[in-house]
VOPAGU-2260 file (C-alpha; in pm, 1 decimal, decimal comma):
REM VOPAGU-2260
SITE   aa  ch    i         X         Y         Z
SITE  UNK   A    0    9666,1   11415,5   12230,9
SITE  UNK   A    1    9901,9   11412,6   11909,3
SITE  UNK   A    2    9804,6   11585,6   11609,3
SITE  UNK   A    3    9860,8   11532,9   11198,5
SITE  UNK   A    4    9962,9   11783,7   10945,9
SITE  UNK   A    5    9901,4   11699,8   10592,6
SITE  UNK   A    6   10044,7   11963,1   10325,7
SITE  UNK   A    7   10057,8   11952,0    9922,1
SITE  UNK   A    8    9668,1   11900,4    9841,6
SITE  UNK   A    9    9601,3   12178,8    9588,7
SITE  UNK   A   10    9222,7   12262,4    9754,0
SITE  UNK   A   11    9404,4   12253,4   10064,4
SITE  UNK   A   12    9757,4   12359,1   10104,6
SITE  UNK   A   13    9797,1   12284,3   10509,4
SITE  UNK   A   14    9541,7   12069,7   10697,4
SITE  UNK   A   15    9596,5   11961,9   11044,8
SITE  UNK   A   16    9432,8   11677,4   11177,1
SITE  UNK   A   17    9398,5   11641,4   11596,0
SITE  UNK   A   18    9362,8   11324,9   11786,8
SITE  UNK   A   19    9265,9   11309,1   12162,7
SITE  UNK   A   20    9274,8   10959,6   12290,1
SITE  UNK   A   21    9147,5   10825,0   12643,2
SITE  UNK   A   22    9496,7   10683,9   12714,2
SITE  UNK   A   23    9879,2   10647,3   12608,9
SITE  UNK   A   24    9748,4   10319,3   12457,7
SITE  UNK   A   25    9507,3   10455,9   12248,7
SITE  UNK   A   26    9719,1   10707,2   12091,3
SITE  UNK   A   27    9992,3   10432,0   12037,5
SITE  UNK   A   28    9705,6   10216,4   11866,9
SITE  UNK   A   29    9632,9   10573,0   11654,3
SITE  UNK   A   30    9988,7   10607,1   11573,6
SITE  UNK   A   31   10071,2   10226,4   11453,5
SITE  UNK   A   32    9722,6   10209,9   11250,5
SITE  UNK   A   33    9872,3   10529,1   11075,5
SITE  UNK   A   34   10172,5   10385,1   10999,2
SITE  UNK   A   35   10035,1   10054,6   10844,8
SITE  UNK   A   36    9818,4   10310,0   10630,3
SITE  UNK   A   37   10112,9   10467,7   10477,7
SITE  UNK   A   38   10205,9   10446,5   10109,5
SITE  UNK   A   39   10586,5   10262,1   10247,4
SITE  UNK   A   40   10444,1   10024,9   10429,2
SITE  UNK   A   41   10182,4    9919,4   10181,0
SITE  UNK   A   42   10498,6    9906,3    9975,8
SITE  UNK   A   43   10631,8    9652,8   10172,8
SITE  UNK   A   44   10441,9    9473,1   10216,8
SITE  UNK   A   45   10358,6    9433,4    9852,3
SITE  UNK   A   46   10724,5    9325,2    9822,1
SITE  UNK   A   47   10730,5    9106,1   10098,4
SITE  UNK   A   48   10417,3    8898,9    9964,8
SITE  UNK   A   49   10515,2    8901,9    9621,5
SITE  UNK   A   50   10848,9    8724,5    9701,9
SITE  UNK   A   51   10682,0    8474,1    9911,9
SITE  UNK   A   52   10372,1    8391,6    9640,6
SITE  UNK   A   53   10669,4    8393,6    9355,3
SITE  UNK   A   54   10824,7    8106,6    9600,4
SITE  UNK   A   55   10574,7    7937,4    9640,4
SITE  UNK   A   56   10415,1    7899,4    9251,0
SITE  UNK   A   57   10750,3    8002,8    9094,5
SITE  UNK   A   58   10554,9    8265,6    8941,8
SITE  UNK   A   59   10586,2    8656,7    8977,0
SITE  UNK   A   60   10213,7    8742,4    9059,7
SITE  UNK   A   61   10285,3    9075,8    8924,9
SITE  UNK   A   62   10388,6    8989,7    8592,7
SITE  UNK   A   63    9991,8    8913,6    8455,4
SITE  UNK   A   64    9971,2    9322,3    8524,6
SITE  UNK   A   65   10268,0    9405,1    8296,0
SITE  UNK   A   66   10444,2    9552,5    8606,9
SITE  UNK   A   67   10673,6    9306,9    8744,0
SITE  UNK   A   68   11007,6    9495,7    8651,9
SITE  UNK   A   69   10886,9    9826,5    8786,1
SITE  UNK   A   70   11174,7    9970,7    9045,0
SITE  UNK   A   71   10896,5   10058,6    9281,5
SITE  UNK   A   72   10851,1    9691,8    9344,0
SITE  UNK   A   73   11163,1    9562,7    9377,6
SITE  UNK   A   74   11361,7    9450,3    9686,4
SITE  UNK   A   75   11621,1    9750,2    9808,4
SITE  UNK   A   76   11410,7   10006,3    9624,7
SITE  UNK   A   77   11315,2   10354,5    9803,3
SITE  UNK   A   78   11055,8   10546,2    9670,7
């Protein structure tokens, strides 16, 4: 069992989320699917596939959106 507290929603200020999983597995499969949810690792692996397209074409695939230069989406940038 592991639970998740979320605060800073304005409707609600606290709200705790609880998981009760079967085995250690399962909450370690709960855990790692939470993490690749997360706003940083999306982040990543924006950054990580937008290096690897740009080598590939020799084109930034961001720059069509008018957000290529953004700091957010740079290498060595923490948000």
């Amino acid at each position: 069992t592991f639970s998740l507290s979320l605060a800073g929603f304005v409707e609600e200020p606290e709200r705790k989320y609880c998981f009760e999983c079967d085995s250690e597995e399962q909450c370690q499969e709960w855990i790692e699917a939470l993490k690749r949810a997360s706003y940083e690792f999306m982040r990543r692996s924006l950054i990580f596939y937008r290096n690897e397209i740009q080598k590939m074409t020799g084109k930034d695939p961001l720059e069509q959106y008018g957000i290529s230069e953004e700091a957010r989406f740079q290498l060595g940038t923490h948000k």
